[in-house]
SEDREN-802937 format. One record per residue (C-alpha): residue number from 1; x, z, y. Coordinates in steps of 0.05 Angstrom, whole numbers, plus 5000, padded with zeros to 4 digits. Each point is the difference from the previous one (the first is absolute). Layout:
BEGIN
nr;xx;zz;yy
NUM;X;Z;Y
...
//
This chain:
BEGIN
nr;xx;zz;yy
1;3872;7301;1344
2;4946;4940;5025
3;4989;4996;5079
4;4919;5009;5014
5;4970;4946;5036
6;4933;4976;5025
7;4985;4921;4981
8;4958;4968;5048
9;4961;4937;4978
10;4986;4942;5063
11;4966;4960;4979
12;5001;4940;5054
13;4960;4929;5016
14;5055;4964;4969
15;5053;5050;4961
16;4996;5070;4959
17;5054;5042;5024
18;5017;5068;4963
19;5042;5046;5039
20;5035;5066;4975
21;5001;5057;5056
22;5048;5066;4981
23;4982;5063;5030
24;5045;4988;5060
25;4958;4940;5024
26;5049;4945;4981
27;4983;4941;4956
28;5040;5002;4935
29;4974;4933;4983
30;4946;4946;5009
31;4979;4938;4955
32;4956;4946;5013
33;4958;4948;4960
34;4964;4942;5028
35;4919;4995;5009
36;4967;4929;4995
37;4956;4984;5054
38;4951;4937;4993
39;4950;4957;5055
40;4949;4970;4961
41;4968;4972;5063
42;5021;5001;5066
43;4983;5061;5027
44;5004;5042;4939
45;5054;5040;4985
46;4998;5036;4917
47;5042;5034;4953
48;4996;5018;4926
49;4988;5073;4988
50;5034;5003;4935
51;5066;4962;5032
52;5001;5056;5055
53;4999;5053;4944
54;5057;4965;4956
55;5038;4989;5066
56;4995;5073;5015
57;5030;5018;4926
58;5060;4956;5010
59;5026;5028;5068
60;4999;5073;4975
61;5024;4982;4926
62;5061;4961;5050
63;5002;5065;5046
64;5010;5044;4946
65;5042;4959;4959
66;5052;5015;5062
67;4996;5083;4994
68;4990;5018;4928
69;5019;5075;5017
70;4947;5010;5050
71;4940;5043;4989
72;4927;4980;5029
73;4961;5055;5028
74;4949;4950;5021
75;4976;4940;5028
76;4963;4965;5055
77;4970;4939;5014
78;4997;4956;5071
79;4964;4947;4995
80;4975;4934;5037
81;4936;5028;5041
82;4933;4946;4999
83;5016;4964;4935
84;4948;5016;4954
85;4978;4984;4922
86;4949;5014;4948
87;5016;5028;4929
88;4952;5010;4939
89;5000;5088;4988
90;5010;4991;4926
91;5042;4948;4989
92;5043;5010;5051
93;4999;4922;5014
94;4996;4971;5067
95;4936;4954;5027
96;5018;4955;5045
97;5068;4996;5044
98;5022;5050;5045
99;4981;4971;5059
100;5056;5009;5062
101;4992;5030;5058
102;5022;4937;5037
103;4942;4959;4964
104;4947;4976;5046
105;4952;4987;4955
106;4946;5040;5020
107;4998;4975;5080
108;4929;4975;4988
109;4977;5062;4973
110;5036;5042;5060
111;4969;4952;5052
112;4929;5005;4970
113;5002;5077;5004
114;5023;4991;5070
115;4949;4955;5020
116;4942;5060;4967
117;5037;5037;5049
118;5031;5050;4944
119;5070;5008;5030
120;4994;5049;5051
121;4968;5049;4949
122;5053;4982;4947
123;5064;5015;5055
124;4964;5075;5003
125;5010;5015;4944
126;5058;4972;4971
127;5040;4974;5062
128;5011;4932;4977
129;4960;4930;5028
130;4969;4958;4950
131;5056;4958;4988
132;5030;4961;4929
133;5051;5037;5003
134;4971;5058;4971
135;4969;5016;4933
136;4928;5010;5000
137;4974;4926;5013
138;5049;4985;4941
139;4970;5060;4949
140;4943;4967;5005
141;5020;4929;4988
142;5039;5026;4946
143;4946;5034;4968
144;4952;4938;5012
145;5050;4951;4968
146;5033;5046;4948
147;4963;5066;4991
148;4971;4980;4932
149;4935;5020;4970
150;5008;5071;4958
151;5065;5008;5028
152;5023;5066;5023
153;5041;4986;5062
154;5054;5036;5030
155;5012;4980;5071
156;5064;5015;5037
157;5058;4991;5041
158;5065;4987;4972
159;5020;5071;4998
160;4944;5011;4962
161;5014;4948;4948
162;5072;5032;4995
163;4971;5064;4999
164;4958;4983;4933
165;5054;4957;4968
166;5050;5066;5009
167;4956;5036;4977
168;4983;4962;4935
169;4928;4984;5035
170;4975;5077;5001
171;5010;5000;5077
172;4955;4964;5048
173;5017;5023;5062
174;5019;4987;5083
175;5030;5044;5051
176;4960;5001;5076
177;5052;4952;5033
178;4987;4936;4950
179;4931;5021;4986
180;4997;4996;5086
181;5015;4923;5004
182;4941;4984;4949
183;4940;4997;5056
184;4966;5043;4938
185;5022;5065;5027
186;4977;5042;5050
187;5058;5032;5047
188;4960;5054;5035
189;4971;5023;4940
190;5058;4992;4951
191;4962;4965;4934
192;4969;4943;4985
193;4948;4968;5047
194;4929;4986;4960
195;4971;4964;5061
196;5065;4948;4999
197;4998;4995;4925
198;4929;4975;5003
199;5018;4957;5061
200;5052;4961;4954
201;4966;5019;4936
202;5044;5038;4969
203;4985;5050;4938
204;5033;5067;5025
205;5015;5014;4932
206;5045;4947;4992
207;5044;5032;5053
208;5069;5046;4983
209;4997;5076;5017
210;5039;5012;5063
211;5048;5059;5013
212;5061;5017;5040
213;5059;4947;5013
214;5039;5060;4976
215;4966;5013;4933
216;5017;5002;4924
217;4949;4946;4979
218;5022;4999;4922
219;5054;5000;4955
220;5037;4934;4974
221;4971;4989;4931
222;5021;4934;4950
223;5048;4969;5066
224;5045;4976;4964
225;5053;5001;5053
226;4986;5077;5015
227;5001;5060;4963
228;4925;5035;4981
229;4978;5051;5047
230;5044;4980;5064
231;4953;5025;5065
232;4960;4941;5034
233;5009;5037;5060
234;4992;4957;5071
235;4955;4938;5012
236;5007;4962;5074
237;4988;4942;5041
238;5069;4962;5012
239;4997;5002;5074
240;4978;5077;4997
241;5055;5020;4954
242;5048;4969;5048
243;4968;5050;5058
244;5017;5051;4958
245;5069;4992;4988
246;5011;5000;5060
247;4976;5068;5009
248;4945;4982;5055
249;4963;5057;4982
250;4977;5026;5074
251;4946;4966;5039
252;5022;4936;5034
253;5068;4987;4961
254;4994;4930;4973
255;5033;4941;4963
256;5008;4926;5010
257;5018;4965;4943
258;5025;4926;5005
259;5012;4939;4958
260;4955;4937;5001
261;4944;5030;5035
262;4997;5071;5026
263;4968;5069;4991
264;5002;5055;5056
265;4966;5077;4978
266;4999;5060;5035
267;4974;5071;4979
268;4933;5028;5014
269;4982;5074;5019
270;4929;4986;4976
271;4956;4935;4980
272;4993;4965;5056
273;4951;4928;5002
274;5049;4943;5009
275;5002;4966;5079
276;5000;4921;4995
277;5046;4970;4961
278;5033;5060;4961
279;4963;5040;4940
280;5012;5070;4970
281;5017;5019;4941
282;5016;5058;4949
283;5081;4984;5010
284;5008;5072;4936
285;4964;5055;4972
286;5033;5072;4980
287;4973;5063;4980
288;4923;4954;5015
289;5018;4999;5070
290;5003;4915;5023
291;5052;4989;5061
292;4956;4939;5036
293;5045;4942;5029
294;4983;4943;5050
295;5029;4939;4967
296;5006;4925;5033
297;5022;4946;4955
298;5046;4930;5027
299;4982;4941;4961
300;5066;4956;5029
301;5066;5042;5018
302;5069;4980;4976
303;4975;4944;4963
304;4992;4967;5068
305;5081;4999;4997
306;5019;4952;4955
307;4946;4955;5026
308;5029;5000;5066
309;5062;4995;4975
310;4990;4937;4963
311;4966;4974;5070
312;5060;5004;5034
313;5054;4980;4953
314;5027;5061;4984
315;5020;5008;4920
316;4981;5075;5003
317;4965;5060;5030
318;5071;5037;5016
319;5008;4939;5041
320;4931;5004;5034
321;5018;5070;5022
322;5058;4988;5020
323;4980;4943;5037
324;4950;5047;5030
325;5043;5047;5019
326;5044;4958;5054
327;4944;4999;5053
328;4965;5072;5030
329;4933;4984;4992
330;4955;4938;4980
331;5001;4967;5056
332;4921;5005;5017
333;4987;4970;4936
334;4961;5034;4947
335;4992;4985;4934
336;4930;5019;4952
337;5011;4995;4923
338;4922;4988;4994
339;5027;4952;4947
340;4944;5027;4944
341;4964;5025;5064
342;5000;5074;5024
343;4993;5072;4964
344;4998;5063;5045
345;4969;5015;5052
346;4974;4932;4998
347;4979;4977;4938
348;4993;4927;5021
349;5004;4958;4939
350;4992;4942;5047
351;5060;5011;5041
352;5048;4957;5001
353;5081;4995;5012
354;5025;4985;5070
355;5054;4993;5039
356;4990;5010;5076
357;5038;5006;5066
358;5041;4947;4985
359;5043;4962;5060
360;5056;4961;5011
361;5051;5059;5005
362;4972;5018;4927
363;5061;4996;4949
364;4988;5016;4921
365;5033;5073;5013
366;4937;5017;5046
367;4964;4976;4942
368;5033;5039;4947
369;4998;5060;5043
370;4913;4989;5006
371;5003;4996;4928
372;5040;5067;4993
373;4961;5027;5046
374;4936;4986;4971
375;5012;5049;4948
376;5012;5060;5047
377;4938;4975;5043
378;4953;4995;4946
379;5007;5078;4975
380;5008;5027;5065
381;4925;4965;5007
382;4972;5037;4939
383;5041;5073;5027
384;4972;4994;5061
385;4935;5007;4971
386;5016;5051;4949
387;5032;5042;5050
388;4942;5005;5055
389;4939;5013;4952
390;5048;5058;4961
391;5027;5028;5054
392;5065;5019;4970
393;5061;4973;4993
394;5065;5019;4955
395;5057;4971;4973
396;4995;4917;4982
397;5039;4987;4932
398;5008;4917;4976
399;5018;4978;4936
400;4997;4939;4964
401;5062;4941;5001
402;4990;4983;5077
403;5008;5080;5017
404;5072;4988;4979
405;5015;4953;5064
406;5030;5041;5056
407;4970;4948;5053
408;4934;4993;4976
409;4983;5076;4990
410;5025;5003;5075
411;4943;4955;5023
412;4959;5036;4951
413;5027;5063;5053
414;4996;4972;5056
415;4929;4964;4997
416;4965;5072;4970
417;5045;5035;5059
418;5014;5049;4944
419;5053;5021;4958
420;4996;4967;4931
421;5045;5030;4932
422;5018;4956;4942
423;5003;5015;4936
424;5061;5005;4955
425;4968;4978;4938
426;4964;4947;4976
427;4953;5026;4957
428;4954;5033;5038
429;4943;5000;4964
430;5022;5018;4933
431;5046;5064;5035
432;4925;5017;5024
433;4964;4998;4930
434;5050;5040;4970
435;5005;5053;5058
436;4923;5011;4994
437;5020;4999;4920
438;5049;5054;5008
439;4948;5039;5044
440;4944;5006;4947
441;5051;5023;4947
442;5043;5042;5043
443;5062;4958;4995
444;5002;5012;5075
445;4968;5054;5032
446;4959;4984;5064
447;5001;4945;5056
448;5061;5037;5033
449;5042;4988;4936
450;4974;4923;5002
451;5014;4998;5081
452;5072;5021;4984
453;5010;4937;4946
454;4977;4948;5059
455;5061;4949;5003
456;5002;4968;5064
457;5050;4967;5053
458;5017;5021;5070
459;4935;4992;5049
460;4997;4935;5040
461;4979;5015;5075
462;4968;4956;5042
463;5047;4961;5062
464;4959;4943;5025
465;4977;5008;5074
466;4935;5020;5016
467;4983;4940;5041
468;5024;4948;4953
469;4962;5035;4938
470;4936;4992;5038
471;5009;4933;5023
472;5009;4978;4928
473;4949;5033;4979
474;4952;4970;5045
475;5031;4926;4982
476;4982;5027;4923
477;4922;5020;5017
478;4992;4934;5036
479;5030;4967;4937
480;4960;5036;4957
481;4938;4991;5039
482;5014;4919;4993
483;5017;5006;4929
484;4930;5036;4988
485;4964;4939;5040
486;4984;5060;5040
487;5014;4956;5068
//
């Protein structure tokens, strides 16, 4: 008798992971398959639409090649969240690259709609500041430089491209959290904005249909890989899905995810207009009611570690932190990774890197320990925020590789002055595609069921002193404040 399973598709910036969930919530087994990534200029970051697609067939052809006696109920898809590409409706073929949501392209376009002194009207309604970053200034380059004449385009995120490849191009569809980070889409209203479109002159009709994160979109048809007539039935942002396996369904539970930069989220009761430095999104739709977030992204967070590491010598990161962790605190020093300059709250791509509060009692430890620091410092910066303007909050769960370090995740404690829970597994976001999945095809029954799955390791309290948190704190804003040329 075959085991029945959920697959989850995540589909990442630089890997396609496909990950089989059973019933109880554990993963049965996972494959993954390589996704080229090219920089054709400095400053622009692309990636071949059809590589992504072929990259997505190997890891679940690899993941199912490791159960053959599981049954598929369905599947979901996570996905990288600004990337964005152009496809012709009836060949199916792609025009143009899929443009990455790391590509800066577009930062003359953003600035000139600054300067007509658009942004404040765009933030309204979509939550998001006219920045690279996200897709609309690059829809419309994409249309000017590859939207051919008599073509009927398709324009999309890269769920949506998955979406119509699974679906043997019969499917061109969103759901509300991807269709959210496009600048096209109006959060208040919950559709398209026509307003916006004309502002970056976009066709509406070109656009996917939007519906539920929890939705059966289509059936698989001519995969391949897949049987006909599996359920298409979750589509999500990557940094959403990983909110939701963690089950931070009421309002102000929240995330942080970390790796080489960082991504803090917390849940919304209602839409709320972003404060400085944050935006809102749509972090999951069910049953067509969106759950709003407050998200605040971190251009430079462990990826300061091996930097420093290499500064002082050191062969590893386990040695910077351990280095780190033979002195109490920093010192008075105070390090800024403002190495590619800063992301929220301050969005200061003119910031640079420092190191400050150096003295002659300075040894590397109190440097190793700023540089440690600096990840806790630079979340609790963005929470702070988040936390005021919703007025609520819950429980704090981190994921990503760093969450996995006992020491830093204190920091991470100690700096918010809150009580943070890891995650036991690693794949976060696909365990939240296929949970949504299993929702719209009753695999699982309701958001208690799903609350019950959440895997997660004993809660890490805060122990610093109260008079040594603020004191570093204040050393960090002063930091900062250099950093932003601000003094």
């Amino acid at each position: 008798m075959k085991g029945k399973a959920i697959l989850a598709i995540d589909e990442g910036t630089t890997n396609s992971k496909a990950v089989l969930l059973s019933d109880a919530g554990n993963i049965i087994a996972s494959a993954s398959a390589p996704v080229p990534i090219s920089h054709p200029k400095s400053g622009w970051v692309e990636q071949d639409a059809e590589a992504i697609w072929q990259a997505t067939a190997v890891a679940i052809a690899e993941c199912l090649k490791k159960t053959p006696r599981v049954e598929i109920v369905a599947l979901g898809i996570s996905n990288q969240r600004e990337s964005i590409l152009i496809w012709d409706r009836k060949s199916g073929r792609p025009l143009g690259p899929v443009i990455s949501w790391q590509c800066r392209r577009t930062a003359d376009a953003c600035r000139a709609l600054r300067e007509a002194g658009h942004e404040a009207d765009v933030i309204a309604r979509t939550g998001l500041p006219l920045d690279p970053m996200f897709p609309a200034t690059k829809v419309a380059w994409l249309l000017d430089h590859h939207g051919r004449e008599g073509s009927d385009v398709c324009i999309g995120t890269v769920d949506s491209w998955l979406i119509w490849k699974l679906s043997g191009g019969s499917v061109h569809a969103t759901d509300r959290s991807n269709a959210a980070r496009t600048q096209l889409f109006n959060l208040a209203e919950g559709s398209w904005d026509d307003d916006l479109c004309r502002l970056f002159g976009v066709d509406p009709a070109m656009l996917p249909a939007v519906f539920d994160s929890a939705h059966v979109f289509g059936t698989t048809k001519n995969v391949g890989v897949l049987p006909d007539g599996l359920p298409i039935a979750a589509a999500i942002g990557d940094s959403h899905a990983a909110l939701f396996s963690h089950a931070a369904f009421a309002p102000g539970d929240g995330k942080m995810t970390f790796g080489t930069g960082s991504s803090v989220m917390t849940t919304l009761a209602d839409y709320i207009v972003p404060p400085d430095g944050i935006t809102t999104t749509i972090a999951w739709s069910i049953a067509g009611r969106p759950t709003f977030a407050f998200e605040g992204n971190i251009l430079v967070s462990a990826s300061v570690f091996p930097w420093t590491a290499e500064l002082l010598g050191l062969d590893s990161v386990e040695a910077l932190l351990a280095l780190a962790q033979t002195v109490d605190d920093a010192g008075g020093v105070s390090l800024v990774p403002a190495h590619v300059g800063l992301g929220s709250p301050h969005w200061d791509a003119d910031a640079r890197g420092l190191a400050c509060g150096l003295s002659f009692s300075t040894k590397p430890a109190h440097i190793a320990r700023a540089a440690a620091e600096s990840l806790a410092l630079q979340v609790r910066d963005v929470y702070a925020i988040m936390a005021e303007a919703a007025g609520a909050a819950g429980r704090i769960s981190v994921d990503g590789g760093p969450s996995r370090n006992r020491f830093l995740m204190q920091l991470v404690a100690d700096y918010l002055d809150r009580p943070v829970t890891p995650c036991r597994n690693a794949e976060a976001s696909a365990i939240g595609a296929a949970h949504l999945a299993g929702l719209a095809t009753g695999f699982w029954p309701d958001l208690e069921a799903l609350s019950a799955l959440a895997q997660r390791e004993p809660e890490i309290t805060p122990s610093m002193p109260a008079e040594g948190r603020n004191r570093s704190i204040g050393e960090w804003t002063k930091a900062i404040a250099r950093a932003t040329f601000a003094v």
